[in-house]
C-alpha positions, -999 to +999 in steps of 0.1 A: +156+543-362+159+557-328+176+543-299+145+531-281+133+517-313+164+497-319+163+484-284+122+469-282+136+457-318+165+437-300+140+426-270+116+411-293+148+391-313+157+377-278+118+363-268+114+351-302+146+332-299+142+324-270+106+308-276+099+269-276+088+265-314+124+287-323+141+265-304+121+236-322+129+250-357+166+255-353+165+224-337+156+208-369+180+229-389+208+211-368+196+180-387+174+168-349+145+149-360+107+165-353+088+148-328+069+115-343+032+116-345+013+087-322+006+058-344-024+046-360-045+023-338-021+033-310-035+019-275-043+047-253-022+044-219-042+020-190-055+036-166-046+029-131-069-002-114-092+015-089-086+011-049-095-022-037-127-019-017-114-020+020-139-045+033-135-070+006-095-070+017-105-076+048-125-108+040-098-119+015-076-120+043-100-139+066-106-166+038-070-171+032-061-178+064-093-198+074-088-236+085-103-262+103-074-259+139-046-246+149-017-258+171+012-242+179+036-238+208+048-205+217+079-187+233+070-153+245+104-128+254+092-100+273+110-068+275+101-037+300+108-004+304+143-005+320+152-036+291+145-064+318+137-094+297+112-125+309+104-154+291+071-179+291+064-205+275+028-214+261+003-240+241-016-229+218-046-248+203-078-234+182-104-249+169-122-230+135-116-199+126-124-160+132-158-152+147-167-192+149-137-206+167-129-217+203-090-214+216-072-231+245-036-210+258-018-227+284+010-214+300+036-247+301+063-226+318+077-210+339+065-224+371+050-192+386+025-197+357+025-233+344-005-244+340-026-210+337-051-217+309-078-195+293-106-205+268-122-182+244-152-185+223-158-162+196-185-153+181-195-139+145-219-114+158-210-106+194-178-099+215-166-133+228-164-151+259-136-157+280-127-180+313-093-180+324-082-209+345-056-205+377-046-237+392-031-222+422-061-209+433-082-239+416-106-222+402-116-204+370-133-170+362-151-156+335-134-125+317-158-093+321-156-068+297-141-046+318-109-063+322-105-072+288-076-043+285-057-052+310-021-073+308-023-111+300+000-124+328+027-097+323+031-102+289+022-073+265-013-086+250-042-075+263-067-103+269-086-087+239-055-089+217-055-125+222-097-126+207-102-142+171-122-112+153-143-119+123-146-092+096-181-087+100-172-069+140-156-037+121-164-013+096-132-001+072-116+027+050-090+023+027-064+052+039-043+049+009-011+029-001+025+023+021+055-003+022+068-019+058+094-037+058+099-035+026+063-049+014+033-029-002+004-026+019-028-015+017-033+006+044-070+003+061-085+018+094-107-003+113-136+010+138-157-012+161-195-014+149-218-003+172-225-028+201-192-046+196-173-036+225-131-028+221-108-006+247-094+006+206-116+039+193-097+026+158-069+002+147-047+009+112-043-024+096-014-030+072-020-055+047+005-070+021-007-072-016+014-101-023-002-125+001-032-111+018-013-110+056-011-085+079+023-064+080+013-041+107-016-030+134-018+000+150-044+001+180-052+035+193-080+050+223-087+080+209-053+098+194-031+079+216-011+051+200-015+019+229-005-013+213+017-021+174+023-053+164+043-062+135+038-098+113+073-110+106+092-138+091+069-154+071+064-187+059+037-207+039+024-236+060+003-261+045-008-234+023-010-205+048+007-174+050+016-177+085+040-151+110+065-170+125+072-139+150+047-120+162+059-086+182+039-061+203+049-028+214+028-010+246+035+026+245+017+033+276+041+012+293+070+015+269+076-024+270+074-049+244+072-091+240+080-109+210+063-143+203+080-169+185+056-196+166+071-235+173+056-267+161+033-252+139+000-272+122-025-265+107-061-289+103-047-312+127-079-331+148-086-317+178-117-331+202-143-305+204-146-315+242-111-299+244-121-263+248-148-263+278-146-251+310-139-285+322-108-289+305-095-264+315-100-278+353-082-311+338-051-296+322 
């Protein structure tokens, strides 16, 4: 045989050596044992669960945390861009829940805003109405639409921030799957329906599986990031999956206020005649 011969010979030795079934083979003439056939009646493996439908998350949530009030009082620290920190003190009182519920806020301290108060009425299938209350003045004014995006007395939520939405305001895409903080979320994005007015183009809504709460909200106006907020330390209340800090992030003005939840109940009475405009002139 000729040199070239003998060396294609030697080539083809080496791929068929080389191969997966001669590797199998001498693998079972070391004594390894062939790979076992599946068994009879074997179960195929599950599929994965489909994704969750976005919407029906979304009501979940709402049910979960609907009730018939809610009191609480509230300890707002507010940080600004050169790491000044503020703090106010407020009331917080609601009667229902998301798009059928009225809220009183009163500011209880400091003294430069004790005693500011704003009522607001939501609505299932409209943007609600708000009157704020100033003593020192003695009057109140209704909220236009307009100023809904501005500052709630120097803290970082907007006055719409402080609205109670109801499910049916938004429509929603599921955007896939993350952790924060260490808990799986759905991860959801959230635009305004048409005629339901928001200074936010779109919001990102985190949502933990294990208890239907939010983790996370991202608020943007267009591609700009404005406003996070983050759900933490939570604790069941009465049967509630309730944030006992609440913290909010502007990244227009590169500020931020935590609020702390006090004295929290839950479906505790509260007189209807409570959250009117003439209350609020009362205090």
């Amino acid at each position: 045989m000729s040199r070239a011969g003998r060396w294609v010979l030697s080539f083809v030795v080496v791929l068929v050596a080389a191969s997966p079934l001669a590797a199998q083979r001498a693998g079972s003439q070391r004594g390894a044992p062939p790979p076992k056939p599946p068994a009879k009646g074997a179960k195929p493996p599950a599929r994965p669960a489909p994704p969750p439908n976005p919407r029906q998350v979304i009501e979940e949530l709402q049910k979960r945390a609907t009730v018939t009030a809610q009191h609480y009082e509230g300890v707002l620290r507010v940080t600004d861009a050169a790491g000044k920190v503020s703090e106010k003190r407020w009331i917080y009182d609601r009667l229902g829940s998301g798009g059928s519920s009225k809220t009183v806020i009163r500011f209880t301290g400091p003294a430069e805003v004790k005693g500011v108060a704003l009522l607001i009425v939501a609505y299932p299938d409209r943007v609600s109405d708000q009157w704020m209350w100033t003593p020192a003045i003695n009057r109140e004014r209704r909220i236009a639409s307009q100023d809904r995006r501005t500052r709630f007395f120097g803290t970082d939520f907007s006055f719409e921030d402080l609205d109670e939405r109801d499910v049916e305001h938004n429509d929603y895409v599921l955007r896939g799957e993350e952790t924060i903080e260490g808990d799986p979320c759905w991860k959801i994005e959230s635009t305004p329906r048409a005629g339901m007015r928001s200074q936010y183009t779109r919001s990102v809504l985190w949502v933990r599986k294990s208890n239907y709460t939010y983790a996370q909200i991202d608020n943007f106006a267009g591609d700009t990031l404005i406003r996070r907020l983050n759900y933490r330390n939570m604790v069941n209340v009465q049967n509630v999956w309730t944030a006992r800090l609440i913290e909010v992030q502007d990244f227009t003005r590169k500020s931020r206020t935590s609020l702390s939840l006090d004295a929290l109940q839950y479906n505790a009475p509260l007189p209807d005649n409570q959250f009117t405009i003439e209350a609020l002139r009362r205090g």
